[in-house]
C-alpha positions in Angstrom: 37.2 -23.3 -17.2 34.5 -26.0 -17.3 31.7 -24.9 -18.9 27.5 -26.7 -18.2 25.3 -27.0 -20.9 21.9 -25.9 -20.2 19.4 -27.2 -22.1 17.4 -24.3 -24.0 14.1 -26.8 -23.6 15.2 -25.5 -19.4 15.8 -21.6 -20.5 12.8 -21.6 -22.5 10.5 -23.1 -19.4 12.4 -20.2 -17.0 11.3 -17.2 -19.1 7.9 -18.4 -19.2 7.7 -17.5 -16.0 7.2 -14.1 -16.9 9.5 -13.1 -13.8 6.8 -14.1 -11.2 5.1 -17.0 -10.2 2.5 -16.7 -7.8 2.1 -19.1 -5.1 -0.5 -19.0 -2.4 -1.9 -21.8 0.1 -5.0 -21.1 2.5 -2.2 -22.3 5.1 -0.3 -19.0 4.4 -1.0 -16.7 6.6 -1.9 -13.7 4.8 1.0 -10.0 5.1 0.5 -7.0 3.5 3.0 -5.6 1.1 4.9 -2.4 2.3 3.1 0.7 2.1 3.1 4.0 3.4 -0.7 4.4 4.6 -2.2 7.9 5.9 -5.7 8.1 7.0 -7.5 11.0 6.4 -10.3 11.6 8.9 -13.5 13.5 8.9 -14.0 14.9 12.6 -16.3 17.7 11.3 -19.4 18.7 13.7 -21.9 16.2 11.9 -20.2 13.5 13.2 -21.5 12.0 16.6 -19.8 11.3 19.2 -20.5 7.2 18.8 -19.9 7.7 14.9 -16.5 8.7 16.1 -15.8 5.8 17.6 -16.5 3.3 15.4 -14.7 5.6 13.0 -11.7 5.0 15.2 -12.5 0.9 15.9 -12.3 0.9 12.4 -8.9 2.4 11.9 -7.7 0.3 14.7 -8.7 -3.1 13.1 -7.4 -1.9 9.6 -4.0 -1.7 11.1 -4.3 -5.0 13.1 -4.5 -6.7 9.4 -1.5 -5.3 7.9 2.3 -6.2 8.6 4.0 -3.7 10.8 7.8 -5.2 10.9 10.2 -2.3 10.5 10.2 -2.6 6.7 6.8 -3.5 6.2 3.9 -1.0 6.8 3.8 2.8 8.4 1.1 4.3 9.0 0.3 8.2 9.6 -3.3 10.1 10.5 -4.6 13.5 9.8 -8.0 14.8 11.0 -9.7 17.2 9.7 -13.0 19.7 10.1 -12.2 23.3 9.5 -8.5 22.7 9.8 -6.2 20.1 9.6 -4.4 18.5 12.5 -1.7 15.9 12.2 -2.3 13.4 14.1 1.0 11.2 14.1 3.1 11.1 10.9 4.8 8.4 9.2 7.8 8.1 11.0 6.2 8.3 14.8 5.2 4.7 15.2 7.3 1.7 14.4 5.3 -0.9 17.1 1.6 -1.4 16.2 1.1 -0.8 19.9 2.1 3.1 19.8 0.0 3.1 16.7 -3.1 1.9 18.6 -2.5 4.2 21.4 -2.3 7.7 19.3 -5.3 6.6 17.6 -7.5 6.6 20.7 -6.2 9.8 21.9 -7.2 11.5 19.1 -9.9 13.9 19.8 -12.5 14.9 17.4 -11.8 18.8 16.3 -16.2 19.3 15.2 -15.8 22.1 13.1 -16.7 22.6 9.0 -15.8 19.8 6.4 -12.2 21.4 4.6 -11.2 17.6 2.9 -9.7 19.5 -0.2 -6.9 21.1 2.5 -6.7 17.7 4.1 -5.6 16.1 1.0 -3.4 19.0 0.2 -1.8 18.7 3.6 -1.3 15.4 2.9 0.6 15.5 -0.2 3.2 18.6 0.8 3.8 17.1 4.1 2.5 13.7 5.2 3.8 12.1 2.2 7.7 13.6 2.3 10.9 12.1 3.5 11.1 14.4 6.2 7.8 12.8 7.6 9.0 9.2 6.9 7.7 8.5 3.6 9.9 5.8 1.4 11.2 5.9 -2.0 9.5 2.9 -4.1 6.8 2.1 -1.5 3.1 3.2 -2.4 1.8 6.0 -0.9 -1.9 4.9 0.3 -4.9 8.2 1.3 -8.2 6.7 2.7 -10.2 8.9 3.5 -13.1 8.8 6.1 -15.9 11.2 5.6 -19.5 11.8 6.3 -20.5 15.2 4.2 -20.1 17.2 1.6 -16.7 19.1 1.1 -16.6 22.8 1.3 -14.3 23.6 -0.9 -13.0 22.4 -4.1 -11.3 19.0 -4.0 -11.2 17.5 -7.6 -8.1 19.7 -8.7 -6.0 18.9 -5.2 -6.9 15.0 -5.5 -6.0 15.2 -9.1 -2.5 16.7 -8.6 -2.3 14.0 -6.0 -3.2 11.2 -8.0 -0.6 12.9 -10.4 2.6 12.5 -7.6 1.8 8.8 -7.2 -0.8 8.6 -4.3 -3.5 5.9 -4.2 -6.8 7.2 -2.9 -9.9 5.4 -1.5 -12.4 7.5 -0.2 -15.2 5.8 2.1 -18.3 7.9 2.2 -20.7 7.8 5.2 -24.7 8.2 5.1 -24.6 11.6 4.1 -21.5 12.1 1.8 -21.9 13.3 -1.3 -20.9 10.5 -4.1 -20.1 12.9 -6.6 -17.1 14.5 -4.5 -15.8 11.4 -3.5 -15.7 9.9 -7.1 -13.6 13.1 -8.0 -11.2 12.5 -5.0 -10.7 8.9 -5.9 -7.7 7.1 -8.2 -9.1 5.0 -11.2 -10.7 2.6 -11.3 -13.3 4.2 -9.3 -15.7 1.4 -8.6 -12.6 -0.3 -7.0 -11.8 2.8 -4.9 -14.8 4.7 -3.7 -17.2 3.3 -0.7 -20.6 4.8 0.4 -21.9 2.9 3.2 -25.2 3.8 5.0 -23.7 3.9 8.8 -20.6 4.2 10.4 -21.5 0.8 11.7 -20.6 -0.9 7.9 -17.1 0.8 7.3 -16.1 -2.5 8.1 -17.3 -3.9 4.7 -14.3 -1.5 3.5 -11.8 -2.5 6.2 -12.9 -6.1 4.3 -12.3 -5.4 1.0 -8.9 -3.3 1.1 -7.7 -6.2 3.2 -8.3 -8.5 0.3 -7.1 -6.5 -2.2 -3.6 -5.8 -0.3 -3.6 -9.8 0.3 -4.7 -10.4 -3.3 -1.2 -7.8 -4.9 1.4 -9.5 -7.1 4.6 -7.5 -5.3 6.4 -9.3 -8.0 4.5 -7.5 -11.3 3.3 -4.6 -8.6 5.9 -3.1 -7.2 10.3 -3.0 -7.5 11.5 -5.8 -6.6 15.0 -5.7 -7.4 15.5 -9.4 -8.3 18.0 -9.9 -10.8 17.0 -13.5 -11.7 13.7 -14.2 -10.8 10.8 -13.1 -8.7 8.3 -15.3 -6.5 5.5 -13.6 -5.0 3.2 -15.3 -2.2 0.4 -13.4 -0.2 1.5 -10.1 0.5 5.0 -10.8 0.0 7.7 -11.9 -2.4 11.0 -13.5 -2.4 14.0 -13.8 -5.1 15.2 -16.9 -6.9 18.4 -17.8 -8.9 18.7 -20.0 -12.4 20.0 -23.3 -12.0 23.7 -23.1 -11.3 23.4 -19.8 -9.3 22.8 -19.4 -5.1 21.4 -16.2 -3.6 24.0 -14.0 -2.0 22.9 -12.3 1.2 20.9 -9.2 -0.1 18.4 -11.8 -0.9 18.6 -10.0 -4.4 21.5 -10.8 -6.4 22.8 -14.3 -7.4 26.5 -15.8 -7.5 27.8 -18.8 -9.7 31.4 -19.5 -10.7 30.5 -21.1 -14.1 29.7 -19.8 -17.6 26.3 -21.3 -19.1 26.5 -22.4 -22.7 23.4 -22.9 -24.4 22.6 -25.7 -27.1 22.4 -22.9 -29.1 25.8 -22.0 -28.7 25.4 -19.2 -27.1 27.3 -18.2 -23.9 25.8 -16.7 -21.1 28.2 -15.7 -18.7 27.6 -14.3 -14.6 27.5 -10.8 -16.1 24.6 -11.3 -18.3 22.4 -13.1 -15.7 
């Protein structure tokens, strides 16, 4: 069997790529990763009627940012007052359209402000397979309030942070910033919002935009590439050492040859 000489100088070069390169162009157009998002929305009796609304505009352009291709983004929304009401889970929209129409059916509930239940509700059911959550795909909370939780919500949030589910927390004119700090994953500056109106939510809608856009999938999240791993905005893609071509997975590579180093060493297809 004929055997190629790589050149170690080439090997060496390859590692330093840590795995992932990053590569982004302002003429990219900018894709989410994949992620499981529920919104968790305050509909309690302090918010108005036009607060409502631009609570629901907003989670209407969030969506239209993100990529909803069949293994891209779902998205799920509870409300909540004095109880919480699931919205649509998970697994009921694949189209953005059907997305956009539950969202303005919703009607508020205007009751008390319950968010510890929310969240609770959210991590025993929202976030399950049977509701269309995915194995190796974050699990994203945001949640949407205006006032001051009555009951406890640290403990819940913390035993939600502990199963693995990112929370923001955007609070509203007259939300109390201590409970959302203690709803919110680490690092809190980077997770908790307090606007002065409903009408600058948007600043939010802003920000987690850029920081889904701004996500390494190669170093953030399981890529399964057995060579190497290129990410670009929102995205990522495998790549093969020289000699090697990607087989159809898109993950795994194929090469008939063995790969002898200067070194001496042989690499064979096994090994790589």
């Amino acid at each position: 069997m004929r055997q190629l000489c790589v050149c170690v100088s080439v090997l060496l070069a390859l590692a330093t790529m840590a795995v992932a390169r990053s590569k982004a162009g302002p003429e990219q157009k900018c894709k989410s990763c994949p992620v499981d998002l529920m919104f968790i929305i305050d509909s309690s009796r302090s918010v108005r009627p036009h607060e409502f609304e631009t609570m629901r505009k907003f989670m209407i352009d969030i969506i239209h940012t993100l990529d909803m291709e069949a293994n891209a983004t779902r998205v799920g929304v509870v409300q909540y007052s004095s109880q919480v009401q699931n919205e649509f889970s998970l697994k009921t929209h694949s189209k953005l359209q059907g997305m956009v129409k539950g969202i303005n059916e919703i009607l508020p509930l205007a009751q008390g402000t319950i968010t510890g239940l929310a969240i609770k509700y959210v991590m025993n059911h929202a976030f399950t397979a049977a509701e269309g959550d995915r194995p190796k795909v974050p699990n994203v909370a945001i949640i949407v309030t205006d006032g001051r939780p009555q009951d406890r919500v640290a403990e819940v949030a913390a035993e939600a942070r502990d199963k693995g589910i990112e929370i923001y927390a955007v609070g509203v004119a007259r939300a109390d910033m201590t409970s959302l700090r203690a709803m919110v994953s680490p690092p809190i500056e980077d997770h908790v919002f307090l606007v002065e109106s409903f009408d600058l939510i948007y600043q939010f809608g802003l920000q987690f935009q850029d920081k889904l856009c701004g996500m390494d999938l190669c170093l953030e999240s399981d890529h399964g590439c057995v060579h190497l791993c290129e990410s670009s905005p929102g995205s990522f893609h495998c790549l093969c050492l020289p000699g090697y071509t990607l087989n159809e997975d898109g993950k795994t590579c194929k090469g008939g040859e063995s790969h002898l180093c200067m070194s001496g060493i042989l690499f064979s297809d096994s090994l790589l």
